[in-house]
N, CA, C and O atoms as a GROMACS GRO file, in nm:
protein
  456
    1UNK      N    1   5.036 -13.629   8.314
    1UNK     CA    2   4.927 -13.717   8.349
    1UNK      C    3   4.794 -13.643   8.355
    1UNK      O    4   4.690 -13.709   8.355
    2UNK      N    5   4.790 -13.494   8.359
    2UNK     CA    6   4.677 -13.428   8.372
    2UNK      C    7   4.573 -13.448   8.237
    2UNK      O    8   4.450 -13.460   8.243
    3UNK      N    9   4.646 -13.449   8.133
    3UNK     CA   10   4.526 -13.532   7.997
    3UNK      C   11   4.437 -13.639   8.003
    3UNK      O   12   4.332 -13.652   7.940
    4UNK      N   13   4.494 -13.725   8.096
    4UNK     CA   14   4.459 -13.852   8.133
    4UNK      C   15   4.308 -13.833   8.251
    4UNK      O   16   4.250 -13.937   8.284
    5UNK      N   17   4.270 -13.731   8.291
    5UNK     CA   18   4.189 -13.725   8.409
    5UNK      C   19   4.054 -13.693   8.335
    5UNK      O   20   3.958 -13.764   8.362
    6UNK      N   21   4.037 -13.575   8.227
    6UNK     CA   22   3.939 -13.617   8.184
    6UNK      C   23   3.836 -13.677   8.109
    6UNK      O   24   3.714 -13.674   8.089
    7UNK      N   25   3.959 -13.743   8.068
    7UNK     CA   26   3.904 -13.909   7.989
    7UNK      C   27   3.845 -13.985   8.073
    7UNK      O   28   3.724 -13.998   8.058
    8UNK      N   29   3.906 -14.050   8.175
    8UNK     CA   30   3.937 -14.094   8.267
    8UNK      C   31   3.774 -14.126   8.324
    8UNK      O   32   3.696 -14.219   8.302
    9UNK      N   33   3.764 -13.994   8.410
    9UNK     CA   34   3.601 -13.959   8.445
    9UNK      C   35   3.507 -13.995   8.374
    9UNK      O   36   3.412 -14.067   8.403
   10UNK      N   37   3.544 -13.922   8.237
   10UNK     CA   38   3.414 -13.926   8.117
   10UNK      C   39   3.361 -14.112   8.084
   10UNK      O   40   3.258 -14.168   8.047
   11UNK      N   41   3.503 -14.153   8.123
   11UNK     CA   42   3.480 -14.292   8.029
   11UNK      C   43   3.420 -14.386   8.210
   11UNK      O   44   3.359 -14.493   8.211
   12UNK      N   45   3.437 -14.352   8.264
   12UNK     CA   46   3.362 -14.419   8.420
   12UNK      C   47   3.246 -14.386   8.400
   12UNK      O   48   3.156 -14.469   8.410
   13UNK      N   49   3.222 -14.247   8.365
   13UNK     CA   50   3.051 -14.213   8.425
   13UNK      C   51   3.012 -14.322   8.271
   13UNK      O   52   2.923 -14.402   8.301
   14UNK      N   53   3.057 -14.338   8.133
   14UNK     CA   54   2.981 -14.388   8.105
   14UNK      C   55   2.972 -14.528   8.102
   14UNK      O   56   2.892 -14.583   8.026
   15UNK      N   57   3.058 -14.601   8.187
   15UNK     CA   58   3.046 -14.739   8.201
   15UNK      C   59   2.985 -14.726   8.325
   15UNK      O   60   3.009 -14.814   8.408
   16UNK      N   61   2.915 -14.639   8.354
   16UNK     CA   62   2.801 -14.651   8.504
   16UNK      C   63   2.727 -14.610   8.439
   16UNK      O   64   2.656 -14.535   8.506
   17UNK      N   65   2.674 -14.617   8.268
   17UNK     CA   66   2.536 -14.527   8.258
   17UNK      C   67   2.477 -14.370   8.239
   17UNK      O   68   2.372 -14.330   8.188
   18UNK      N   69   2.587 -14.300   8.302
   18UNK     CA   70   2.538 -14.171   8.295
   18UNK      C   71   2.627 -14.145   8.144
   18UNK      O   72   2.718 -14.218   8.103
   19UNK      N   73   2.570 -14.016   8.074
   19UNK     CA   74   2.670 -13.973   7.977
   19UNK      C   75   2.715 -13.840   7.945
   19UNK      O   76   2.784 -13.799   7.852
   20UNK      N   77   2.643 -13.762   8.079
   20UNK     CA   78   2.734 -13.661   8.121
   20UNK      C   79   2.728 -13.634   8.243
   20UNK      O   80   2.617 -13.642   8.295
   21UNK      N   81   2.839 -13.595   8.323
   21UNK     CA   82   2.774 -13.635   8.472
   21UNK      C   83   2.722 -13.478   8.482
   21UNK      O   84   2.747 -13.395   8.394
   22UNK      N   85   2.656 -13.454   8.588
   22UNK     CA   86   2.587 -13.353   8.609
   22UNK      C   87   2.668 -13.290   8.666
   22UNK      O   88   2.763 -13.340   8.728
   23UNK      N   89   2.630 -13.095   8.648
   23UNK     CA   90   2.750 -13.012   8.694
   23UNK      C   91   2.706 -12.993   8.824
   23UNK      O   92   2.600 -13.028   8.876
   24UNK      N   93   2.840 -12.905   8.891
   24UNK     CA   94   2.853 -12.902   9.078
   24UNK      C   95   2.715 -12.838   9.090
   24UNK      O   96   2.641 -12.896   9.170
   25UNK      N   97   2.665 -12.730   9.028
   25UNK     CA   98   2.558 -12.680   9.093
   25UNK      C   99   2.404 -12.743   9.095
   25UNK      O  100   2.329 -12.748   9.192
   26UNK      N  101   2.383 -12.782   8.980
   26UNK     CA  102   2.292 -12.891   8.968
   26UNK      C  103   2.302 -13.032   9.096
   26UNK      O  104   2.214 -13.087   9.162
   27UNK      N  105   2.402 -13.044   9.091
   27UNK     CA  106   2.414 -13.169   9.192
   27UNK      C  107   2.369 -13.119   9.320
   27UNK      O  108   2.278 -13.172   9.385
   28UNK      N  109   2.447 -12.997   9.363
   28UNK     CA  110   2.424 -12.920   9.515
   28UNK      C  111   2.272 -12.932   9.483
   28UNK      O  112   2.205 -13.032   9.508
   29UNK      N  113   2.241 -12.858   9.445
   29UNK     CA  114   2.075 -12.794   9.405
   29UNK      C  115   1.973 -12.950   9.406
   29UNK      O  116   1.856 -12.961   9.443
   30UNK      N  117   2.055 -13.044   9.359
   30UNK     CA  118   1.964 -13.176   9.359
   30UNK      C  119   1.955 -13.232   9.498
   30UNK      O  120   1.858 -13.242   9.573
   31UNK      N  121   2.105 -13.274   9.515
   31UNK     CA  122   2.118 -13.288   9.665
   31UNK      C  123   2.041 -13.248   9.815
   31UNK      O  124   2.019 -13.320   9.911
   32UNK      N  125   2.010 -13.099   9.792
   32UNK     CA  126   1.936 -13.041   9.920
   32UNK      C  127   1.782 -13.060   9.850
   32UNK      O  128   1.686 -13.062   9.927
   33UNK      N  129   1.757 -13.074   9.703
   33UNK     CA  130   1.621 -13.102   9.731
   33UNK      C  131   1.561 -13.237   9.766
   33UNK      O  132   1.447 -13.250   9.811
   34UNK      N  133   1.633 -13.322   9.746
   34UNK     CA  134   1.616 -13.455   9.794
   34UNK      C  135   1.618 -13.453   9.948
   34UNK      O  136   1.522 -13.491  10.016
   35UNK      N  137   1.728 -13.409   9.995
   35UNK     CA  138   1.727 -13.414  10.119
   35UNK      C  139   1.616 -13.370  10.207
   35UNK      O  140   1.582 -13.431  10.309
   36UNK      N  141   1.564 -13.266  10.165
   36UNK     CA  142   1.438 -13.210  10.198
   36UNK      C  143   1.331 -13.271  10.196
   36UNK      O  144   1.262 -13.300  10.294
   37UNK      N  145   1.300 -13.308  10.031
   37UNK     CA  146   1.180 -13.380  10.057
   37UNK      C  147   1.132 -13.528  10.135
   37UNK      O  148   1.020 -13.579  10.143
   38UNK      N  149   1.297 -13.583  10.202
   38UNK     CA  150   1.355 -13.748  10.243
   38UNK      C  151   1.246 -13.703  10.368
   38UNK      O  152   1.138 -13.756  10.394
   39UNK      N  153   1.333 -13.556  10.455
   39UNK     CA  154   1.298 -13.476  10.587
   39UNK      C  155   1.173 -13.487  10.611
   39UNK      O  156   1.119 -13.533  10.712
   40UNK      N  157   1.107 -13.426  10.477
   40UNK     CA  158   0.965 -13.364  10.488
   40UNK      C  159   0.868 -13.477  10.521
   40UNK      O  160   0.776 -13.467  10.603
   41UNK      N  161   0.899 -13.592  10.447
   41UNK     CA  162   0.872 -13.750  10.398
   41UNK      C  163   0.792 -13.761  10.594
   41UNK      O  164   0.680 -13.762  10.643
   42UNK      N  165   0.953 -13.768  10.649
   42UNK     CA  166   0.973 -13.828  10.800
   42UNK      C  167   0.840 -13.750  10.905
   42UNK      O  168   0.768 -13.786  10.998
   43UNK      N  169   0.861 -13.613  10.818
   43UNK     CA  170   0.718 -13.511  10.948
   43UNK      C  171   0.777 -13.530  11.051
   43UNK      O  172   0.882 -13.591  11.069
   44UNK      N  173   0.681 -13.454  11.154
   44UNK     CA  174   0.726 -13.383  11.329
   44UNK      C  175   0.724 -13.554  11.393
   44UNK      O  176   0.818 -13.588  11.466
   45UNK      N  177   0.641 -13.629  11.367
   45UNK     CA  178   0.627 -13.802  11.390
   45UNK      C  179   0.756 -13.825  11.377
   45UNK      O  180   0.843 -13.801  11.461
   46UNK      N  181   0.770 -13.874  11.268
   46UNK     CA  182   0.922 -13.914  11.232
   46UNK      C  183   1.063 -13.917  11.296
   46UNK      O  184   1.145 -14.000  11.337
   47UNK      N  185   1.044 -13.752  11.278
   47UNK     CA  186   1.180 -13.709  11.365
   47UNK      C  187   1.216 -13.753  11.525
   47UNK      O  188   1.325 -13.774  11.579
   48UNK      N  189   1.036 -13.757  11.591
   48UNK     CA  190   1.081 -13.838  11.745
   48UNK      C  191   1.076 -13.946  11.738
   48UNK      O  192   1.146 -13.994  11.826
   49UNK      N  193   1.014 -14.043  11.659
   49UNK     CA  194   1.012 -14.186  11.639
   49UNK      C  195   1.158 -14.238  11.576
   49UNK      O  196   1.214 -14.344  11.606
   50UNK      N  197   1.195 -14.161  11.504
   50UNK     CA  198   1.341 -14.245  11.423
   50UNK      C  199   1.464 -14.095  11.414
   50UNK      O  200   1.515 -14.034  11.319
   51UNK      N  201   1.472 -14.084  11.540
   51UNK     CA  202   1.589 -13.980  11.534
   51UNK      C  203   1.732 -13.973  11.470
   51UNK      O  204   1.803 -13.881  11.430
   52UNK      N  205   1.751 -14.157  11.478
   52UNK     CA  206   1.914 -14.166  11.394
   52UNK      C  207   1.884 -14.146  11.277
   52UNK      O  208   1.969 -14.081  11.217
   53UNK      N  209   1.794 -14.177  11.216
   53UNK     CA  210   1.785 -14.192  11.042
   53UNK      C  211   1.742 -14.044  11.024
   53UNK      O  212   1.771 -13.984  10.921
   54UNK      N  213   1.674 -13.985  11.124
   54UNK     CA  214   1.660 -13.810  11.037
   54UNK      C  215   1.806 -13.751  11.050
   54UNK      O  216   1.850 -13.670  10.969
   55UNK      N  217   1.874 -13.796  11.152
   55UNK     CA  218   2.038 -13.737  11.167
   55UNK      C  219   2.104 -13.790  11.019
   55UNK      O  220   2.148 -13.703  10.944
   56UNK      N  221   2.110 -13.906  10.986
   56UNK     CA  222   2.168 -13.943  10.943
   56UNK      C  223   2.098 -13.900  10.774
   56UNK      O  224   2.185 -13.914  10.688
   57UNK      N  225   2.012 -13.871  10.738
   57UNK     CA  226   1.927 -13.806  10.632
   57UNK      C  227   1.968 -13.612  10.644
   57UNK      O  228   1.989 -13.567  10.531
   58UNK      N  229   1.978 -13.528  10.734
   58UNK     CA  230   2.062 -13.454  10.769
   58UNK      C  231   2.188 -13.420  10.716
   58UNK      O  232   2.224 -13.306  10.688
   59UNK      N  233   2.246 -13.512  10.705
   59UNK     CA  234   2.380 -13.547  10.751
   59UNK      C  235   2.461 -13.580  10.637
   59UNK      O  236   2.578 -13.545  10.619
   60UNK      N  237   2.384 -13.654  10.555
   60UNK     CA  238   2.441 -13.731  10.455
   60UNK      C  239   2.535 -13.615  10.361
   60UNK      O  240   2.514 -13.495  10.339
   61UNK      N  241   2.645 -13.704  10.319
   61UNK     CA  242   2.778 -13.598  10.274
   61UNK      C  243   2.763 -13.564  10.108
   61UNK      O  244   2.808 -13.469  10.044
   62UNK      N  245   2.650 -13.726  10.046
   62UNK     CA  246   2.671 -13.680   9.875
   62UNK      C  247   2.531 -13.766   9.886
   62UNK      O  248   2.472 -13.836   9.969
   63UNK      N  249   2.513 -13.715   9.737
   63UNK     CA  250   2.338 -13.807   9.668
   63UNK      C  251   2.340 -13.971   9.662
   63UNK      O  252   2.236 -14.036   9.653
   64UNK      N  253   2.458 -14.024   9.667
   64UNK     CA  254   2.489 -14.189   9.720
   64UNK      C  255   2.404 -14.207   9.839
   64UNK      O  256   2.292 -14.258   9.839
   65UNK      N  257   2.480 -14.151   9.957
   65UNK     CA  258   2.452 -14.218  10.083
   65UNK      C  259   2.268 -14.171  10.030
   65UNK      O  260   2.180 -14.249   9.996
   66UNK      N  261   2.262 -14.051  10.038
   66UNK     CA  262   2.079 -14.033   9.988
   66UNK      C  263   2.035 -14.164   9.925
   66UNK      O  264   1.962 -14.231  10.000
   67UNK      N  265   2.057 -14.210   9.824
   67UNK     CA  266   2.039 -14.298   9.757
   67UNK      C  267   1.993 -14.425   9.823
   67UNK      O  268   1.892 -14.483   9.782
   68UNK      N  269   2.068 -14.470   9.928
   68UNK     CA  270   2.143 -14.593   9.982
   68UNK      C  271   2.042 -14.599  10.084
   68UNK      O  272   1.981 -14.701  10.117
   69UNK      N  273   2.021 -14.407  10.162
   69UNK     CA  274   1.876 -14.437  10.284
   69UNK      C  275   1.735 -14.433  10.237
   69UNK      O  276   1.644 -14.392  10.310
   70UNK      N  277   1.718 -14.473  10.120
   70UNK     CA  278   1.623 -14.477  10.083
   70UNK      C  279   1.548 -14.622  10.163
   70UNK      O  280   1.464 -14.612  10.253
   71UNK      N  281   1.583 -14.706  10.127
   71UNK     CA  282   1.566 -14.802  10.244
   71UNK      C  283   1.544 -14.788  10.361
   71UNK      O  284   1.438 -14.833  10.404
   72UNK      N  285   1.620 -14.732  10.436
   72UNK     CA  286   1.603 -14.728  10.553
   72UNK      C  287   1.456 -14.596  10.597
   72UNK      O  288   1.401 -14.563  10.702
   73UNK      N  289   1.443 -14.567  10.490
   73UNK     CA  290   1.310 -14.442  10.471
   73UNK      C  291   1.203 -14.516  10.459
   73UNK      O  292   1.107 -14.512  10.536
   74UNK      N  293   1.219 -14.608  10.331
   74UNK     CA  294   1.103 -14.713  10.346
   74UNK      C  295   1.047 -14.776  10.519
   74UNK      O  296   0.935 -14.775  10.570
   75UNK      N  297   1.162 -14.820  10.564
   75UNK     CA  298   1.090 -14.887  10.646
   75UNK      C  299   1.046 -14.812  10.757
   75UNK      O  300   0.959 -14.856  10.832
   76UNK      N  301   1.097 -14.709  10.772
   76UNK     CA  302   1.050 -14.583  10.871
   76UNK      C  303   0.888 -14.547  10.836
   76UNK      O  304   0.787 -14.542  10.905
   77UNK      N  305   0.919 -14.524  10.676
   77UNK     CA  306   0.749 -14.486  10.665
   77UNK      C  307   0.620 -14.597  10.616
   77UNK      O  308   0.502 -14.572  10.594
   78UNK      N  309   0.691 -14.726  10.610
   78UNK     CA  310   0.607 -14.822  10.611
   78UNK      C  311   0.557 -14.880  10.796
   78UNK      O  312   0.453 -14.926  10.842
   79UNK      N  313   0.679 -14.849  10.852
   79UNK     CA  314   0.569 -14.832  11.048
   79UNK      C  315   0.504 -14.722  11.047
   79UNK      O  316   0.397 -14.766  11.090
   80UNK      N  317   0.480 -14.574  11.025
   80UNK     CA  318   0.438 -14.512  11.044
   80UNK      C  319   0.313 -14.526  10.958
   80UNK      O  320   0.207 -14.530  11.020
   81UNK      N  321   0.311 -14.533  10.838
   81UNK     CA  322   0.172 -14.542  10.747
   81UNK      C  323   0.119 -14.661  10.669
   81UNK      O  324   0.011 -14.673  10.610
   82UNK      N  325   0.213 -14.741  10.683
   82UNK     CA  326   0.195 -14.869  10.582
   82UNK      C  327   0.279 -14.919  10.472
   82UNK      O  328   0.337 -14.821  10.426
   83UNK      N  329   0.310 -15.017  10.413
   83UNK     CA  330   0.386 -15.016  10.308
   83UNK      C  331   0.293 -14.985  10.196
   83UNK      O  332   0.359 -14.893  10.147
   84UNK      N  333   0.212 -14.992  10.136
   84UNK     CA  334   0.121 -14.913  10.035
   84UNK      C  335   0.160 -14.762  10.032
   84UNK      O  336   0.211 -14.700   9.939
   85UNK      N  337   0.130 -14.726  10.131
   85UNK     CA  338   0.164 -14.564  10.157
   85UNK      C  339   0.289 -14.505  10.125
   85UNK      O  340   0.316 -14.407  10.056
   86UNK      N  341   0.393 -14.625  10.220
   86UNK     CA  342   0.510 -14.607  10.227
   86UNK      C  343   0.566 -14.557  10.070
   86UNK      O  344   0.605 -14.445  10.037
   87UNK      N  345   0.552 -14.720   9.964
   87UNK     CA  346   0.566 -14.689   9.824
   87UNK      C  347   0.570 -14.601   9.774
   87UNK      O  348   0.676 -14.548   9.740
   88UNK      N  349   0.439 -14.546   9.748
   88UNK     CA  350   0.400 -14.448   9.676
   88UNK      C  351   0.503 -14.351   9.734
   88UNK      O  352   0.600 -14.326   9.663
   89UNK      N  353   0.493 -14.287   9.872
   89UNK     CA  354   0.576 -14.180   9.885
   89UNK      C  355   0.747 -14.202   9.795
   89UNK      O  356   0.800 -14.130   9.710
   90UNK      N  357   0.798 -14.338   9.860
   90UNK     CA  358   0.926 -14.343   9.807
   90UNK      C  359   0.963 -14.332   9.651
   90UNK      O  360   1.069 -14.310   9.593
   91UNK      N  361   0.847 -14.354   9.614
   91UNK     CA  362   0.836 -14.348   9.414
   91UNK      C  363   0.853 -14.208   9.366
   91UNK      O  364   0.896 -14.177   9.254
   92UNK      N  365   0.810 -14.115   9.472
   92UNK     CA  366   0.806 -13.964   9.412
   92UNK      C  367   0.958 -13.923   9.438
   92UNK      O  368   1.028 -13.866   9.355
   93UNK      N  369   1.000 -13.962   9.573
   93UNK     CA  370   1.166 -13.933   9.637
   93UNK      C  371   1.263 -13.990   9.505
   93UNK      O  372   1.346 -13.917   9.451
   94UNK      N  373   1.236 -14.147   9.460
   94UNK     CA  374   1.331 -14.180   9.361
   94UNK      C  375   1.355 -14.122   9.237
   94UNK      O  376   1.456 -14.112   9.167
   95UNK      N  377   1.191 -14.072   9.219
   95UNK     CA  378   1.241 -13.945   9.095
   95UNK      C  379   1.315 -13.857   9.033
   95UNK      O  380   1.345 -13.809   8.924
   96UNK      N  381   1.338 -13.854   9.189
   96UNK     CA  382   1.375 -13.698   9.235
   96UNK      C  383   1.594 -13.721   9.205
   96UNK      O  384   1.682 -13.637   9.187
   97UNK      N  385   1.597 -13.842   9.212
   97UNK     CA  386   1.743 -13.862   9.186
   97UNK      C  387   1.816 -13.909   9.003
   97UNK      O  388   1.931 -13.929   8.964
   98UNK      N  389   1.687 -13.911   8.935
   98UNK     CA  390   1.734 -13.964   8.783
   98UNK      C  391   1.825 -13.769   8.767
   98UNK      O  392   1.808 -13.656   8.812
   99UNK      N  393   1.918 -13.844   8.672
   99UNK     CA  394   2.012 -13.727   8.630
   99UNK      C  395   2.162 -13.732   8.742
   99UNK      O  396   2.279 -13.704   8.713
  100UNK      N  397   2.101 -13.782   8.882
  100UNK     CA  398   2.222 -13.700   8.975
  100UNK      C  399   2.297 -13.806   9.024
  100UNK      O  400   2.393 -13.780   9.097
  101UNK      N  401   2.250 -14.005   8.976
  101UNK     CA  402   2.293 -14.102   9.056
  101UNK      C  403   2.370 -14.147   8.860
  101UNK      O  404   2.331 -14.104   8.751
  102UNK      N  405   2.462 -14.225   8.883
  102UNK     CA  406   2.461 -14.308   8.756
  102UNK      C  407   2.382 -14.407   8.702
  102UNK      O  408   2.386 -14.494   8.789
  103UNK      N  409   2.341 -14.432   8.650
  103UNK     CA  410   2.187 -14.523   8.583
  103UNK      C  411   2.235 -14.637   8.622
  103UNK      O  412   2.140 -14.694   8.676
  104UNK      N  413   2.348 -14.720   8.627
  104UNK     CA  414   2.370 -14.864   8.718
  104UNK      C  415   2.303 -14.828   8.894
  104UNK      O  416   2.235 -14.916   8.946
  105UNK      N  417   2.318 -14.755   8.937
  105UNK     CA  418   2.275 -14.726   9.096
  105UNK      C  419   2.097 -14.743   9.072
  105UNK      O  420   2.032 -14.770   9.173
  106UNK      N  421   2.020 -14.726   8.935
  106UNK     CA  422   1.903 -14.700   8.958
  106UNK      C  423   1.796 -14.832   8.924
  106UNK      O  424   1.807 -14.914   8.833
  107UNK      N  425   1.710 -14.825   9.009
  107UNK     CA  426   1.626 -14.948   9.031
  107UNK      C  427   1.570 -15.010   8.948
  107UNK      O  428   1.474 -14.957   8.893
  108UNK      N  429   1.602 -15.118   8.916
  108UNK     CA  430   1.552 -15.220   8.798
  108UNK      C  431   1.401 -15.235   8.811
  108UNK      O  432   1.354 -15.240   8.924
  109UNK      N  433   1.325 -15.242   8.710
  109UNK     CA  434   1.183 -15.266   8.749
  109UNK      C  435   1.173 -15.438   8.792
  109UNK      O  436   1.223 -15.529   8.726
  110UNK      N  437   1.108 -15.448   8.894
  110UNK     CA  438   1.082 -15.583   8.988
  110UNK      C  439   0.912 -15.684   8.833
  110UNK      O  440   0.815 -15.633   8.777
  111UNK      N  441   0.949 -15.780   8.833
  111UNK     CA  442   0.824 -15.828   8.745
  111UNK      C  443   0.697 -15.914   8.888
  111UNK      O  444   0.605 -15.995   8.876
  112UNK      N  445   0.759 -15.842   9.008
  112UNK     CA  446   0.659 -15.859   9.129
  112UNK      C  447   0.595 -15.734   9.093
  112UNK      O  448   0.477 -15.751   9.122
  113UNK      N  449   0.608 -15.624   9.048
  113UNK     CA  450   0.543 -15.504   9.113
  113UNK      C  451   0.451 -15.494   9.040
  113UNK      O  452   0.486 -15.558   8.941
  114UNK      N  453   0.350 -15.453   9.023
  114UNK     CA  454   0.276 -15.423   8.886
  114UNK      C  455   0.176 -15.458   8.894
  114UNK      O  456   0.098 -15.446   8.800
   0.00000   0.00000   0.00000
């Protein structure tokens, strides 16, 4: 059955879009920079105003859950600065994940935004 595994993978990542998935170190290496810049996002403000979501931004086990608190980042930094503000910051963070999410996970352009 071991022939079967990396077909298997190859043919998932590309019915999610990606068409090679990215290797362990690249991912690590993507992973903590996202995470960082999610952190950096939050500032010394942040961290006492919304302590579960910097734990949980911390914390997070793979570039999914990253993915997933992006939301919950938005609305952290849309009380703190605005949603204008907010945007823009989160536009530079989502960048930051093309290559490391599968292209189905990634955000459709809205025909509101623009």
């Amino acid at each position: 059955m071991r022939w079967l595994k990396p077909n298997l993978r190859s043919s998932i990542y590309g019915l999610l879009g990606a068409s090679v998935p990215p290797t362990d170190s690249a991912m690590e290496n993507g992973l903590e920079d996202v995470r960082e810049t999610m952190l950096a996002l939050l500032g010394e403000a942040g961290f006492k105003k919304f302590p579960a979501l910097t734990r949980r931004l911390r914390y997070a086990a793979d570039i999914q859950a990253l993915w997933y608190l992006r939301g919950d980042l938005m609305g952290a930094l849309a009380a703190m600065h605005g949603e204008r503000i907010a945007r823009e910051q989160l536009a530079s963070v989502t960048e930051m994940f093309k290559g490391l999410i599968p292209g189905s996970l990634h955000s459709r352009p809205s025909p509101l935004v623009g």
